[in-house]
N, C-alpha and C positions, 0 to 999 in steps of 0.2 A: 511577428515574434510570438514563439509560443508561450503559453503560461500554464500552471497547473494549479489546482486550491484544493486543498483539503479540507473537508469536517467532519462532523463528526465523533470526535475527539470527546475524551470526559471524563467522569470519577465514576468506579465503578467496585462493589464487592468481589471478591474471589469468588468464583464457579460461576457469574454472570456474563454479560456477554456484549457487545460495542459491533458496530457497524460503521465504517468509517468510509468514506466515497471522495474522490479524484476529479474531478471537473478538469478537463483539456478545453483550451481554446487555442487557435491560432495555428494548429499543426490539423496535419490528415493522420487523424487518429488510427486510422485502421493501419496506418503503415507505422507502428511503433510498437511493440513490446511492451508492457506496463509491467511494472511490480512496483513490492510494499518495501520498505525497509524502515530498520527504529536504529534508532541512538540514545541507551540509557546514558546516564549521569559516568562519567569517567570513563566509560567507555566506548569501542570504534561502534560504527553504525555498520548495522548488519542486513542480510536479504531473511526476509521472511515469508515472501510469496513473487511468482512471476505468470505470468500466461503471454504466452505469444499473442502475434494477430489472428490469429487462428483457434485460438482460446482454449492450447496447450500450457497446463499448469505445472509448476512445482513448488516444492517448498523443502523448506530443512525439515532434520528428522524433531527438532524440539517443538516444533510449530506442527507439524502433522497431525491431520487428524482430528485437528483445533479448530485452524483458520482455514477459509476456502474466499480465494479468490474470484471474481468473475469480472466481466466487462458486458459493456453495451454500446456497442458502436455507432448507434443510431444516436444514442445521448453523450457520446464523446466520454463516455463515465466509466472506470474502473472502481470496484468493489472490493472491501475486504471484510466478510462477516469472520466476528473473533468470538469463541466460545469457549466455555471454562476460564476461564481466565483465569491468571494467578499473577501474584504478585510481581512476582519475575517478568511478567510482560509489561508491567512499565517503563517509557519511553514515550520518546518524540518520535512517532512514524511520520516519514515521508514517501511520497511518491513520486516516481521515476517513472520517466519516457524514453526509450530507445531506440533510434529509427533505425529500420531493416536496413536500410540506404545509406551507408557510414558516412556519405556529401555530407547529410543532415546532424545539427547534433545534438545531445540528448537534452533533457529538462527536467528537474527537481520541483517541488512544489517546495514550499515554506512550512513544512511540518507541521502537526497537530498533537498534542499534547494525550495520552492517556496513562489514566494513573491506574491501578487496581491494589486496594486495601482490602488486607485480613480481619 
């Protein structure tokens, strides 16, 4: 059974900057998809970074430019370094697993908290 964990997470000033990392266990990593997604207070949970297996990236236009995703397939580990920060990026991000292989099926992590005060 696969699982994912997030940390990471934390309290930070606007224009600084969080690092937040994905730990996979239980799945073959390289055959999955990774992204970021958050979920503020009252509102849906959104995509905020993706990279394939292949370590094809994207992201929305409010996140560009910002946040950059990476992965390390050797350590089963998805990355998302966040810069500038603003307050508006507060939320509970989570990380998503997406197997290329639709048999298989995807996996959430338990979110990680981050906040950013002005």
């Amino acid at each position: 059974q696969g699982q994912l964990v997030e940390s990471g997470g934390g309290s930070v000033q606007a224009g600084g900057s969080l690092r937040l990392s994905c730990a996979a266990s239980g799945i073959i990593f390289s055959g999955y998809a990774m992204a970021w997604y958050r979920q503020a207070p009252g509102k849906q949970r959104e995509l905020v970074a993706r990279i394939t297996s292949g370590g094809n990236t994207g992201y929305p236009d409010f996140v560009k430019g910002r946040f950059t995703i990476s992965r390390d397939n050797a350590k089963n580990t998805v990355y998302l370094q966040m810069n500038s920060l603003e307050p508006e990026d507060t939320a509970v991000y989570y990380c998503n697993a997406n197997p290329i292989n639709p048999y298989y099926r995807s996996y959430w992590g338990q979110g990680t908290q981050v906040t950013v005060f002005s």
